[in-house]
N, C-alpha and C positions, 0 to 999 in steps of 0.2 A: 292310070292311078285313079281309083275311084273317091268320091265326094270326102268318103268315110278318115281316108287317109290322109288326105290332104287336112282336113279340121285336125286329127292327132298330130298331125308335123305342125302345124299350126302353132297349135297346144304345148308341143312340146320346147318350139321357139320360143315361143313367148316365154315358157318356164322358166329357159336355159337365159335370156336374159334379163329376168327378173331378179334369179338368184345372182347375176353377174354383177347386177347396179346395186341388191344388198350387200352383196361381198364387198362392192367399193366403199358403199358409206358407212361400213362398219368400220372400213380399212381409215378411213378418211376421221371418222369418231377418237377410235382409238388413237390415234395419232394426235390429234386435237387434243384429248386428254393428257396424253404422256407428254406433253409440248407443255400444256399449263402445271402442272405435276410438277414438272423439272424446271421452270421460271420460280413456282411459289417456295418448292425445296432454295431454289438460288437465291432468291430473297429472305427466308426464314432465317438460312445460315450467314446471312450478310450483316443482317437485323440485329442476330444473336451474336455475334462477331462484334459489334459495334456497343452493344450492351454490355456482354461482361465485360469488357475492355473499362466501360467506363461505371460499371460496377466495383471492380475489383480497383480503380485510383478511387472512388467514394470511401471505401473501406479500407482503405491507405492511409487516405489522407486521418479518417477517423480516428485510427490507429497512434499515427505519430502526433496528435492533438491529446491524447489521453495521456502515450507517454510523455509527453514536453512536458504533462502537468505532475506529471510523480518523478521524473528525473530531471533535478536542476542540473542545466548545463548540456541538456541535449539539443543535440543540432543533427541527429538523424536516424533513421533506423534502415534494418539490413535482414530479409528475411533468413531466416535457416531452416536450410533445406532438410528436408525427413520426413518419415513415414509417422503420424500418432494416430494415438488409440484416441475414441471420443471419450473424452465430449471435445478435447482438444483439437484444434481446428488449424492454428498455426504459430508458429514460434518466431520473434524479430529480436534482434540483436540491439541494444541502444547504446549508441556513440557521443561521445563529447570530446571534441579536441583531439581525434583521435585515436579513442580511448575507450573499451566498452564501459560501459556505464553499466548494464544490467541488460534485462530481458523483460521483454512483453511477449504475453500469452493470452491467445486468442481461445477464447471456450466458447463453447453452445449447449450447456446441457439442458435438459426438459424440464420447463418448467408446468406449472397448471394447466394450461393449454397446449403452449408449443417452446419452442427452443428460446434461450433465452440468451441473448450476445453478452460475452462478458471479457473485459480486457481488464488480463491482472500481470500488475509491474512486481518484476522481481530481483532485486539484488544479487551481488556478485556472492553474498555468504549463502545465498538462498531461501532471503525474509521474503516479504509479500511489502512492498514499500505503496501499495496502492490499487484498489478497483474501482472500475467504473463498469456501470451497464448501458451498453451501446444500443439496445433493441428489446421490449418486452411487450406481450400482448397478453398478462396475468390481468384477471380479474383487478377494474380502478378502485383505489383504494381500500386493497387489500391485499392482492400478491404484489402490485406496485410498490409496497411499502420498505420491498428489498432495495429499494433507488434512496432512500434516505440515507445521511449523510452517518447517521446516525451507528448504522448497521454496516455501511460499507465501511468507515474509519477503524471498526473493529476488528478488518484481517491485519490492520498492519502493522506488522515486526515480526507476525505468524508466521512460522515454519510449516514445512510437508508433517511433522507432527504435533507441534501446538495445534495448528490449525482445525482435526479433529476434535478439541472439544468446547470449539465456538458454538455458544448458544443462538439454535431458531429464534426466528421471532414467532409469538404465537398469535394464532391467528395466520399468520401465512406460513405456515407450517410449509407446504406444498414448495412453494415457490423461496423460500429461503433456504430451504435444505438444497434446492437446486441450485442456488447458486451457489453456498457451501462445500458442496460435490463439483462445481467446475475450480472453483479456487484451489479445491485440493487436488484435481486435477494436474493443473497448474503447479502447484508448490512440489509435489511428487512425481514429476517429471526424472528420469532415471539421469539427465544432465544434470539435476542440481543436486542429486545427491554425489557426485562425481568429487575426490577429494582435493580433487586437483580445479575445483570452478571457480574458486576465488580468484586462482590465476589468469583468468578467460584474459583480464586484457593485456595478458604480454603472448600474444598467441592464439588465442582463442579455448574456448574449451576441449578439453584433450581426452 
């Protein structure tokens, strides 16, 4: 075997294990990565597991604070279960003694910026006995001005149709109409117009 071939066998050794230690530290990379990939996935969802968890008792507890204060005699609420259209977000049953008391309804419609939380209490005839806004980030004082005491005391005794021709406030024109549109949300609910709602507490609603 002359000079010439021995340096290409050489050459070609060396190649063959050149690519053999890249192959492994790619092999060795890769694995590294899909290792930490699937730890920070495991943590992410653990994190997130732990969070709405205690998200969703924050927004409970909110809930049953608003209602205690529009329904005398409440001692608890009971979500109801169902599919809604938004701005509606979710529906709670409210209890005294055993007894439903009325309904709370959770809205979010858009306000000037973003979504605006709003929890509206509703009687068994299907008045509006009370809102509260749980969350707003409208323009300060000026889309703010739909948290006045002033403006919310005015949906109640409002129906799914009185309640269309409660006047904006002007000036926040934006931001009051939005909240307007979750209380009639709320008021016009296909449950409360149900002839049978009055009935809710011997049975529930039917």
């Amino acid at each position: 075997m002359n000079i010439s071939n021995k340096i290409n066998m050489e050459i070609d050794k060396r190649i063959s294990n050149k690519k053999q230690e890249n192959f492994k530290y790619y092999v060795k990379i890769s694995l590294t990565l899909l290792l930490i990939s699937a730890l920070t996935a495991g943590l992410l969802a653990f994190v997130n597991s732990i969070t709405k968890d205690k998200i969703a008792a924050n927004e409970l507890a909110v809930m049953e604070n608003a209602l205690g204060s529009m329904f005398d005699g409440c001692d608890g609420i009971k979500a109801v279960e169902g599919e809604y259209e938004a701005p509606v977000v979710a529906v709670y049953e409210v209890y005294g003694k055993g007894e439903v008391l009325g309904y709370g309804v959770q809205t979010n419609p858009i306000g000037f910026k973003a979504e605006i939380g709003i929890i509206v209490g509703v009687d068994r005839k299907g008045s509006c006995v009370g809102v509260e806004i749980t969350s707003i980030s409208d323009t300060p004082g000026v889309g703010t001005k739909v948290q006045d005491k002033s403006f919310l005391s005015g949906f109640s005794g409002l129906n799914g149709e009185s309640v269309s021709e409660y006047d904006t406030i002007s000036g926040a024109t934006v931001s009051s109409r939005a909240v307007k549109k979750g209380v009639e949300a709320a008021l016009n609910l296909d449950m409360f117009k149900n002839t049978s709602f009055d009935n809710a507490g011997e049975g529930g609603v039917q």
